[in-house]
VMD Tcl script that builds the backbone (N, CA, C; Angstrom):
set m [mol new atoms 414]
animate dup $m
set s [atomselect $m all]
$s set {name element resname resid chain x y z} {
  {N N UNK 1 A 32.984 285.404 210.780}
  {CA C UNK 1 A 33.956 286.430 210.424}
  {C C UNK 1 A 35.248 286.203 211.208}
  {N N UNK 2 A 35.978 286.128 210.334}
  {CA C UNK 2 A 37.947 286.444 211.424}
  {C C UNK 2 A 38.387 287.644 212.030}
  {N N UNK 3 A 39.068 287.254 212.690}
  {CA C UNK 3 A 39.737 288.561 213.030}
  {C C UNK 3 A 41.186 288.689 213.039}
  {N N UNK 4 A 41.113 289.844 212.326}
  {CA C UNK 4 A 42.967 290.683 211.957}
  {C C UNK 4 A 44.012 289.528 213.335}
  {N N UNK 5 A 44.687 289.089 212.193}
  {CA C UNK 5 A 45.897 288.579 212.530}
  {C C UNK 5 A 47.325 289.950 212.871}
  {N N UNK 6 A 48.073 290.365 213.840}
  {CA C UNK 6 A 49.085 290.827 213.979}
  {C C UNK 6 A 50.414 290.392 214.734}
  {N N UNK 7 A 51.279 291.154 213.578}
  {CA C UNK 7 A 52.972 290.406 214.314}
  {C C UNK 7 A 53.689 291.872 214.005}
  {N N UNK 8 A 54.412 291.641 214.835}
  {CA C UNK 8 A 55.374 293.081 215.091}
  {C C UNK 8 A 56.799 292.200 215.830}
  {N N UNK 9 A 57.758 293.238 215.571}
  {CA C UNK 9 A 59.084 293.129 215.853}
  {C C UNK 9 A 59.264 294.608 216.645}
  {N N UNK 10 A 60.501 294.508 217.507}
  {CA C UNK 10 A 61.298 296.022 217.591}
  {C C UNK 10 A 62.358 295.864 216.869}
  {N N UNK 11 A 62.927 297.409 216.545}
  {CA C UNK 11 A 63.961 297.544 215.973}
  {C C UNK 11 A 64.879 298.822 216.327}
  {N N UNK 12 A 65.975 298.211 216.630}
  {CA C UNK 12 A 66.635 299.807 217.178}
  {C C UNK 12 A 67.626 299.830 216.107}
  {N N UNK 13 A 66.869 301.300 215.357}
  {CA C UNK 13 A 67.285 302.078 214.296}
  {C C UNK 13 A 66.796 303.264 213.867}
  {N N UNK 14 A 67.217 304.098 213.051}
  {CA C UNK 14 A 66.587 305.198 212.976}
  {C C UNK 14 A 65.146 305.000 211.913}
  {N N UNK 15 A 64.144 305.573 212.327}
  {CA C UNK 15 A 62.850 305.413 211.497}
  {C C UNK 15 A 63.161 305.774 210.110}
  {N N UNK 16 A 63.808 306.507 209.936}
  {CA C UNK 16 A 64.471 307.013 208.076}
  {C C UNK 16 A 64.596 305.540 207.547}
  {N N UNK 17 A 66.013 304.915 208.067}
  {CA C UNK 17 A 66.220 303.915 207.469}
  {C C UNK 17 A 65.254 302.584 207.347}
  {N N UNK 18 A 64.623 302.327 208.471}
  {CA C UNK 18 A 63.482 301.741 208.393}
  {C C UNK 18 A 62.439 301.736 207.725}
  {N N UNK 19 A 62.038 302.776 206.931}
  {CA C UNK 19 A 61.132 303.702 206.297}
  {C C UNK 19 A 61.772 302.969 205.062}
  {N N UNK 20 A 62.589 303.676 204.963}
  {CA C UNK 20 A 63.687 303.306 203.514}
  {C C UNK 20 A 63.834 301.654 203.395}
  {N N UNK 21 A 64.148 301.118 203.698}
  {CA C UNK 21 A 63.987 299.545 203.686}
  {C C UNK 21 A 62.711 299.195 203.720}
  {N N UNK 22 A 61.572 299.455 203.955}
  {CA C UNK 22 A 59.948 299.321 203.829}
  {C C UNK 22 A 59.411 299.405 202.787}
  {N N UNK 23 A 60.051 300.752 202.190}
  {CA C UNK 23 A 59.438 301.142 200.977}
  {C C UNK 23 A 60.546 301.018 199.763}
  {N N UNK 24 A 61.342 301.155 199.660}
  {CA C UNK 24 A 62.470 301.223 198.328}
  {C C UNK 24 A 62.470 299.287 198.069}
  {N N UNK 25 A 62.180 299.358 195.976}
  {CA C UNK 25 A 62.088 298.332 195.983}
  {C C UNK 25 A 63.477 297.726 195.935}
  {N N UNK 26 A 64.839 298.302 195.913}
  {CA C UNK 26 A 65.891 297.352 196.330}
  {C C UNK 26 A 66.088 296.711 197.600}
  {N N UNK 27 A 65.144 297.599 198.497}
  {CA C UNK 27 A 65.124 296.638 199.940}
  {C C UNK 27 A 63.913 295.498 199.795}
  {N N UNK 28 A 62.966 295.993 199.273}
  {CA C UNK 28 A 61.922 295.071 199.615}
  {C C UNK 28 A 62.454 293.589 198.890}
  {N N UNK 29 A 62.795 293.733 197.861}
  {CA C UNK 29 A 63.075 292.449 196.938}
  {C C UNK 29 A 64.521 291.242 197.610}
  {N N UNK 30 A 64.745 292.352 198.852}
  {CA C UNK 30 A 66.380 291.826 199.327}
  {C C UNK 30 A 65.388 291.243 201.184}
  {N N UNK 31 A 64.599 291.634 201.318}
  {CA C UNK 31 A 63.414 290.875 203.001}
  {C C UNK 31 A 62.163 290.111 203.010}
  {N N UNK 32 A 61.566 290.360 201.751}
  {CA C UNK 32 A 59.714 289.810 201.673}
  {C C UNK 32 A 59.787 288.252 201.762}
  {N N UNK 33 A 60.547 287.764 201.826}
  {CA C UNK 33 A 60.045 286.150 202.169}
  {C C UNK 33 A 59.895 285.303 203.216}
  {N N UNK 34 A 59.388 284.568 203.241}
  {CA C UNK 34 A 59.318 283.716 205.044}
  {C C UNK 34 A 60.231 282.838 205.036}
  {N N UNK 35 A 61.191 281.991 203.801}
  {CA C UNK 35 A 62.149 281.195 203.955}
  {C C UNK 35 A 63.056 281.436 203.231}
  {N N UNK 36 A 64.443 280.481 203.141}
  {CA C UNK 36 A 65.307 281.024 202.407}
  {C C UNK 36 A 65.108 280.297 200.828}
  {N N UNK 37 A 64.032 279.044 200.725}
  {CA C UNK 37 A 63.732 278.833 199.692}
  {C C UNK 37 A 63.244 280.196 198.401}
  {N N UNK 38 A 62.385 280.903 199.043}
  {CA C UNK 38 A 62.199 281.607 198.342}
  {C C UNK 38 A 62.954 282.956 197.978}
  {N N UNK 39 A 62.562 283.983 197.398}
  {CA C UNK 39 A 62.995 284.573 196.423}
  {C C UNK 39 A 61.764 286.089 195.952}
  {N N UNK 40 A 62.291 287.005 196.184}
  {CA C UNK 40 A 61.666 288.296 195.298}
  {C C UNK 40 A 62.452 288.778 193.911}
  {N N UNK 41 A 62.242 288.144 192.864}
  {CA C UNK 41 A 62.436 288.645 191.563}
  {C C UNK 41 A 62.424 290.272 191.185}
  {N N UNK 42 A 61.178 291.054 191.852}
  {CA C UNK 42 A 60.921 291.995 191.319}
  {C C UNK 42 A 59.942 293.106 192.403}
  {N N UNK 43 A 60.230 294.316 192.761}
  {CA C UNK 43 A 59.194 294.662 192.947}
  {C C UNK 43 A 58.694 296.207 192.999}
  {N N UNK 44 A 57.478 296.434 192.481}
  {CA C UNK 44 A 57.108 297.777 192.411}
  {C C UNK 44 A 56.849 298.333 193.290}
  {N N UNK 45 A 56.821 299.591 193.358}
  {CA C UNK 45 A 56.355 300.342 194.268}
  {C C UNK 45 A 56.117 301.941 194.972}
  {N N UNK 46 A 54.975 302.009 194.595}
  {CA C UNK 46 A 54.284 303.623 194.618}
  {C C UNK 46 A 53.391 304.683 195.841}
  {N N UNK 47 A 54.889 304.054 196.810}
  {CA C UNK 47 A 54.299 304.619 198.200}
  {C C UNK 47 A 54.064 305.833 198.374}
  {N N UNK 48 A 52.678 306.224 198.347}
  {CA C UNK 48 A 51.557 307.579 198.333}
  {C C UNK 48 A 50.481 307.081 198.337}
  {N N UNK 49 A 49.585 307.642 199.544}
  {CA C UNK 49 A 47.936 307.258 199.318}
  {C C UNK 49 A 47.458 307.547 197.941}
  {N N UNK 50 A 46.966 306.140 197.239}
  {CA C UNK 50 A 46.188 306.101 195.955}
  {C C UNK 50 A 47.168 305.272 195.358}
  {N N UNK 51 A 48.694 304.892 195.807}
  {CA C UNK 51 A 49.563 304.617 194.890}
  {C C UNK 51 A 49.403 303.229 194.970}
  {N N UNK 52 A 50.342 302.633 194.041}
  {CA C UNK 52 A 49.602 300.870 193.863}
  {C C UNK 52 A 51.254 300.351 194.215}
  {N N UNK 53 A 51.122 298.499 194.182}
  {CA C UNK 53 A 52.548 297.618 194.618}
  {C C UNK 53 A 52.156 296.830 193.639}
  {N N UNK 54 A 53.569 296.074 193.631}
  {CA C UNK 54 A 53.637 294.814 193.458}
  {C C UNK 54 A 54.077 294.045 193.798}
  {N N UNK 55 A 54.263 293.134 194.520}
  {CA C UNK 55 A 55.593 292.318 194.633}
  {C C UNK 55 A 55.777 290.687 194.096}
  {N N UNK 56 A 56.730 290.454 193.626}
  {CA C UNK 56 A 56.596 289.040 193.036}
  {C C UNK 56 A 57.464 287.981 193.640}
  {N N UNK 57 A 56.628 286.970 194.287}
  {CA C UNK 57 A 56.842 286.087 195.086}
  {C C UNK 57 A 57.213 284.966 194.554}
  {N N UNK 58 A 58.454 284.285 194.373}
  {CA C UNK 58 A 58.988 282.902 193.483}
  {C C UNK 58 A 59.483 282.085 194.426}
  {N N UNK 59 A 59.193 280.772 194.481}
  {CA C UNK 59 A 60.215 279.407 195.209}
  {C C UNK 59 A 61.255 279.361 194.027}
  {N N UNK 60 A 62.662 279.638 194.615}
  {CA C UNK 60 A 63.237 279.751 194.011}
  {C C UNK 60 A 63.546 278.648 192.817}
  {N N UNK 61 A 63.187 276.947 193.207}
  {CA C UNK 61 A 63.308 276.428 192.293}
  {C C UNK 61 A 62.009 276.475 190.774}
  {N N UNK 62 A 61.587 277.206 190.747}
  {CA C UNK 62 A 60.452 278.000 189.966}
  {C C UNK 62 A 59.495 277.317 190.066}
  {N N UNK 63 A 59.263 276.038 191.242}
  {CA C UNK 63 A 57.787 275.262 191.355}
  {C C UNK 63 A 56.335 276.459 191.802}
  {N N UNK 64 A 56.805 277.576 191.833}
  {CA C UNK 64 A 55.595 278.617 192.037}
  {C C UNK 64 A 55.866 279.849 192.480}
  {N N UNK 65 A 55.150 280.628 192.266}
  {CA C UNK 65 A 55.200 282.112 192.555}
  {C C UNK 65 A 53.728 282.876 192.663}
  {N N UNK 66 A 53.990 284.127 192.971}
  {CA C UNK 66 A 52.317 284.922 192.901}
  {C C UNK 66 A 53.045 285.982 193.447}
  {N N UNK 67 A 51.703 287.091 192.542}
  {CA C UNK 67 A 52.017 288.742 192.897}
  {C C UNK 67 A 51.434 288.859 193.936}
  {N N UNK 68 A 52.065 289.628 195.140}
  {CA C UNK 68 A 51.608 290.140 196.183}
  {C C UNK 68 A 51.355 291.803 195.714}
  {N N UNK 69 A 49.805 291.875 195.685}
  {CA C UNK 69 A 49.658 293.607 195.155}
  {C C UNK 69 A 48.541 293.599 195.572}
  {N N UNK 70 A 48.664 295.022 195.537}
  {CA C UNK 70 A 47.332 296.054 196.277}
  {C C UNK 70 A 47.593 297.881 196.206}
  {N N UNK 71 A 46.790 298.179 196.524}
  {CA C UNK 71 A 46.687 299.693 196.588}
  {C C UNK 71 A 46.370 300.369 198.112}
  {N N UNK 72 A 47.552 301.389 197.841}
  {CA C UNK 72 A 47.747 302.279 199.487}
  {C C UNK 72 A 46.584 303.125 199.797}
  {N N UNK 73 A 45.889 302.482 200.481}
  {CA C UNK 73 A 44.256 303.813 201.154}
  {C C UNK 73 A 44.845 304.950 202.203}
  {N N UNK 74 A 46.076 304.884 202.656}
  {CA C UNK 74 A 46.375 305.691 203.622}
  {C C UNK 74 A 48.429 305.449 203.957}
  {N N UNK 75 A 48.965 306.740 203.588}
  {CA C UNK 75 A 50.511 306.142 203.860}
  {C C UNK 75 A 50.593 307.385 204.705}
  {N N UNK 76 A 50.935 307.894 205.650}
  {CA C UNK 76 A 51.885 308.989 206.634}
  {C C UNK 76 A 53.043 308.496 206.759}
  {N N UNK 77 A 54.076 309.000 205.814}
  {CA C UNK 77 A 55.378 309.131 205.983}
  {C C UNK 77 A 56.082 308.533 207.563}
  {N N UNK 78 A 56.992 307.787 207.456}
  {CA C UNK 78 A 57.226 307.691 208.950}
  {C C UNK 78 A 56.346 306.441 209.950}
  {N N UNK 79 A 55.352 306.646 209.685}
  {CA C UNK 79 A 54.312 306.531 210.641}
  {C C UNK 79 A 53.560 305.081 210.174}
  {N N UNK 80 A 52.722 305.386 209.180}
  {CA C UNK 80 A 51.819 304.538 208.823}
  {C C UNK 80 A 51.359 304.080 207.340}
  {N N UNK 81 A 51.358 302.730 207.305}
  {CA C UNK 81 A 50.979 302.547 205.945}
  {C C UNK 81 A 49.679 301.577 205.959}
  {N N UNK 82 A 48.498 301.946 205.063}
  {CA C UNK 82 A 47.433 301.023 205.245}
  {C C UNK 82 A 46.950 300.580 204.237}
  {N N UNK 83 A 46.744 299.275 202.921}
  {CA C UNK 83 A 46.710 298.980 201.828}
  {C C UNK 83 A 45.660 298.180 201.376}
  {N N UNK 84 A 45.033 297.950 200.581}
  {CA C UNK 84 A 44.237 296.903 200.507}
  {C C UNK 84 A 44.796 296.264 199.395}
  {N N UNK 85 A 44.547 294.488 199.776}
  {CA C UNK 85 A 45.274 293.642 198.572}
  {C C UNK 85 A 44.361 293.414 197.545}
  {N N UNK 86 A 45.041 293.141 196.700}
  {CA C UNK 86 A 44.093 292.417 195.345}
  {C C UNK 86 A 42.818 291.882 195.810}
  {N N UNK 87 A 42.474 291.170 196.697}
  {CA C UNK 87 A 41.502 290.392 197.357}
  {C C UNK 87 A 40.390 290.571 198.227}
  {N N UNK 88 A 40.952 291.990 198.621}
  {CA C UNK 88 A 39.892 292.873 199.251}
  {C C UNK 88 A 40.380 292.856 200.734}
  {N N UNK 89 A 41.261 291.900 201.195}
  {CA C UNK 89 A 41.838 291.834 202.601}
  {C C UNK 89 A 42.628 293.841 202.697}
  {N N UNK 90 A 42.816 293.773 203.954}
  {CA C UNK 90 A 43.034 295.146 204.197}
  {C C UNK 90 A 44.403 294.775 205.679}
  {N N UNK 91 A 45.241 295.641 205.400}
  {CA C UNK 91 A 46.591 295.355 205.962}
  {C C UNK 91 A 46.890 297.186 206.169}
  {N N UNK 92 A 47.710 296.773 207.608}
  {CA C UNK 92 A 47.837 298.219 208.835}
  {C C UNK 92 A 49.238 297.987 208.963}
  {N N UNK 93 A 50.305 298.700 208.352}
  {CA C UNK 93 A 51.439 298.674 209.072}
  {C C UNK 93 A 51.610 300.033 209.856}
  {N N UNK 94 A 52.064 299.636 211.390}
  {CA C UNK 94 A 52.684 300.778 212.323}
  {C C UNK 94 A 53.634 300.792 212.790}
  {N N UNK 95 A 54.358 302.069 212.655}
  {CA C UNK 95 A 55.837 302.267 213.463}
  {C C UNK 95 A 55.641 303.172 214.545}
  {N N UNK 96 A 55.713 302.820 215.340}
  {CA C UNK 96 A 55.579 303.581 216.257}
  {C C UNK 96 A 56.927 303.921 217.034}
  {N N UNK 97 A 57.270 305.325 217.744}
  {CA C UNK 97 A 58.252 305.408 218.444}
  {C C UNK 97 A 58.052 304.976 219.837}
  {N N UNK 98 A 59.732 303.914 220.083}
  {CA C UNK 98 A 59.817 303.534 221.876}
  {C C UNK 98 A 61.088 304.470 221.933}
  {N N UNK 99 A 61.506 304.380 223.004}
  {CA C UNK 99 A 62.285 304.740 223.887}
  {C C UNK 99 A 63.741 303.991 223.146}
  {N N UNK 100 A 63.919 303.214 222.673}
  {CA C UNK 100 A 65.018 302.564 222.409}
  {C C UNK 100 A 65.105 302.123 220.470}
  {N N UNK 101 A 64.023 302.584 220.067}
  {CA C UNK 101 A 64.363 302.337 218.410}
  {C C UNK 101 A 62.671 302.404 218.631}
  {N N UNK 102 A 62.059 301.313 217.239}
  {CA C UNK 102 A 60.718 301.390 216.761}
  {C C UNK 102 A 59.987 300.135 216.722}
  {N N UNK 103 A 58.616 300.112 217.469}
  {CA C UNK 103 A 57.571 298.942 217.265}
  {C C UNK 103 A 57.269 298.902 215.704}
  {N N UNK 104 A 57.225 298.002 214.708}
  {CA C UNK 104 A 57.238 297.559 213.651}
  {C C UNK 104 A 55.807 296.449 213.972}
  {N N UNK 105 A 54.817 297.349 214.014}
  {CA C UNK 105 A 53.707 296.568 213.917}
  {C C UNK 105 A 52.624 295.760 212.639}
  {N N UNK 106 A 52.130 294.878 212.264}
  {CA C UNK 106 A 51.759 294.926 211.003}
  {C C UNK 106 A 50.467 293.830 211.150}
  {N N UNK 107 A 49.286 294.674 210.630}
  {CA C UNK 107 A 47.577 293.884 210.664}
  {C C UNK 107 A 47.292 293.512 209.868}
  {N N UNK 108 A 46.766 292.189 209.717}
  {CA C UNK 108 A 46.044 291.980 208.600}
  {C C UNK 108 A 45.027 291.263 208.639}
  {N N UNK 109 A 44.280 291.390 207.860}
  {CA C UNK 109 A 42.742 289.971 207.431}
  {C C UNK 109 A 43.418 289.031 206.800}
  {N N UNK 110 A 43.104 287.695 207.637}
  {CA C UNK 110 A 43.544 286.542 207.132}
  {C C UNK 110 A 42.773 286.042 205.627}
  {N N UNK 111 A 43.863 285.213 205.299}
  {CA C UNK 111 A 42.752 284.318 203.873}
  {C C UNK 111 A 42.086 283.495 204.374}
  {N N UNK 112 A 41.881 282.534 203.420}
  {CA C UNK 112 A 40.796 281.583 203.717}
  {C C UNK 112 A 41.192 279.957 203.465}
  {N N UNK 113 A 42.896 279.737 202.632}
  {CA C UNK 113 A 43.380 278.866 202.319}
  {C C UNK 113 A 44.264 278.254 203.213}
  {N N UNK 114 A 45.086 279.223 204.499}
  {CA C UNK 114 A 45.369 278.271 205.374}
  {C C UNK 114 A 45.372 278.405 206.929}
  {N N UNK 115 A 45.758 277.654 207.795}
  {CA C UNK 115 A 45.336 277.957 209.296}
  {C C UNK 115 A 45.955 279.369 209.137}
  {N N UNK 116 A 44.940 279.850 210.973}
  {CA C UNK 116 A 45.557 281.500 211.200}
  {C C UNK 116 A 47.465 281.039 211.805}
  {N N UNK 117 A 47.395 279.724 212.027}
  {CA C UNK 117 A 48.436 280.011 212.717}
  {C C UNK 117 A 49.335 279.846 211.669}
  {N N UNK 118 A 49.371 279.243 210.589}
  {CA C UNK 118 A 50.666 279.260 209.499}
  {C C UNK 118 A 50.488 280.442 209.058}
  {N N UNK 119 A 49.659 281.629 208.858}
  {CA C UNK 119 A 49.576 282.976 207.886}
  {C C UNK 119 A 50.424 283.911 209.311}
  {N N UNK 120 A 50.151 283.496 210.433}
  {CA C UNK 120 A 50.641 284.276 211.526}
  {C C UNK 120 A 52.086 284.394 211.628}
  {N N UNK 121 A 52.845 283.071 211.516}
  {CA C UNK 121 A 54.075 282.344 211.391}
  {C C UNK 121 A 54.781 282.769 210.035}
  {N N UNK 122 A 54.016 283.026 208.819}
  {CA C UNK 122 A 54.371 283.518 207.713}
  {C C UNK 122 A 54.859 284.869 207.715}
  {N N UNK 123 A 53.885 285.545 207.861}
  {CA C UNK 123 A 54.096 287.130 208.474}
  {C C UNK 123 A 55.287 287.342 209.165}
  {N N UNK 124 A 55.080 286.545 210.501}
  {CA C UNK 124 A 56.563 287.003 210.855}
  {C C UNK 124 A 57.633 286.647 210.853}
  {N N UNK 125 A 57.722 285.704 209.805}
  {CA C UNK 125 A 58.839 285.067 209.686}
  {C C UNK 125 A 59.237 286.303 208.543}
  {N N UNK 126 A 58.320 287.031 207.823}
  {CA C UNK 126 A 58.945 288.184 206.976}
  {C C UNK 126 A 59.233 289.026 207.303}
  {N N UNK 127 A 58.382 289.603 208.826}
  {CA C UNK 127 A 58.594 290.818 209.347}
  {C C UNK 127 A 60.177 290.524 210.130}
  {N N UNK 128 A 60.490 289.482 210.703}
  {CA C UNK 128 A 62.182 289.110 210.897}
  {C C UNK 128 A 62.714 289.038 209.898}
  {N N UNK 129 A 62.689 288.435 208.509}
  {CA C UNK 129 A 63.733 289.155 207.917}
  {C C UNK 129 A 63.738 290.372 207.482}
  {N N UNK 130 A 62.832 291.333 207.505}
  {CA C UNK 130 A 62.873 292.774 207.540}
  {C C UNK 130 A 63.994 293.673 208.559}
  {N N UNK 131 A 63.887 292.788 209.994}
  {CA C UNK 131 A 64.522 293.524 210.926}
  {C C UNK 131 A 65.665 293.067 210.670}
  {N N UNK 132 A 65.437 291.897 209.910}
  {CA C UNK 132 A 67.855 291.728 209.868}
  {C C UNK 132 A 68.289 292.126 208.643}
  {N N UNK 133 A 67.007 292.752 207.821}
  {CA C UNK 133 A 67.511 293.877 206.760}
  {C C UNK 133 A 67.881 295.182 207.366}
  {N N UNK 134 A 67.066 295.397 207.719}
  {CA C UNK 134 A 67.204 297.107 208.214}
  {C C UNK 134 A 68.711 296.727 208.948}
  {N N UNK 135 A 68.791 295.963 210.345}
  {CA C UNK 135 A 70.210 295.730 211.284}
  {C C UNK 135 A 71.667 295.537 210.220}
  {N N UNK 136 A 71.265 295.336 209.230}
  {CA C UNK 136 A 72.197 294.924 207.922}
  {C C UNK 136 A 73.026 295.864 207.597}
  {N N UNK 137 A 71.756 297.016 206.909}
  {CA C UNK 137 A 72.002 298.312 205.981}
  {C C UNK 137 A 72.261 299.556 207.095}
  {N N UNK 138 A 72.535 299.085 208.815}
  {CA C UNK 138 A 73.018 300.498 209.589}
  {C C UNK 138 A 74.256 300.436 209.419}
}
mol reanalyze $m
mol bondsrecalc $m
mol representation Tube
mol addrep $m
């Protein structure tokens, strides 16, 4: 058995906007990738426990893509979002308040297709461009 891979960033900003760039799909489709090759075409999104995602993942020269989707088992406003993917893997995002802005924490169960350390490196190479979204849109 593996164990939950996590990467987190800080971010000094207000949790609203952070929140708002997390969840609104004009932000998500403008941070979800790990390089600048790629590309978010599109993406859904029905943040409420029970509510479902989508997101659609393209190399921009169209040699490949895949939906990143799953359904929310647990969202607290602000706070916490917890989802399970298509695949049965199960993913923990936390914001927590510091003293100077917000821990942007995020768990997950690894796959099975590549090292932990490229899915680790992946992750946060998205969760950084998240934080130079949010630093963007203050």
């Amino acid at each position: 058995m593996t164990h939950p891979i996590s990467v987190e960033t800080h971010i000094q900003a207000p949790i609203e906007k952070i929140w708002e760039c997390w969840t609104k799909p004009e932000h998500i489709m403008q941070w979800t990738f790990a390089s600048p090759e790629w590309h978010v075409p599109s993406a859904i999104n029905d943040i409420r426990t029970g509510g479902s995602f989508n997101t659609r993942m393209e190399a921009k020269d169209g040699s490949f893509g895949f939906d990143f989707a799953g359904m929310y088992t647990n969202v607290v406003e602000n706070e916490l979002i917890e989802y399970s993917l298509e695949d049965g893997r199960k993913v923990k995002i936390e914001f927590i308040h510091e003293e100077d802005g917000y821990l942007v924490r995020e768990t997950f169960d690894p796959e099975n297709e590549n090292t932990m350390e490229m899915q680790k490196s992946g992750w946060q190479s998205i969760l950084d461009n998240f934080k130079k979204h949010v630093l963007a849109c203050l």
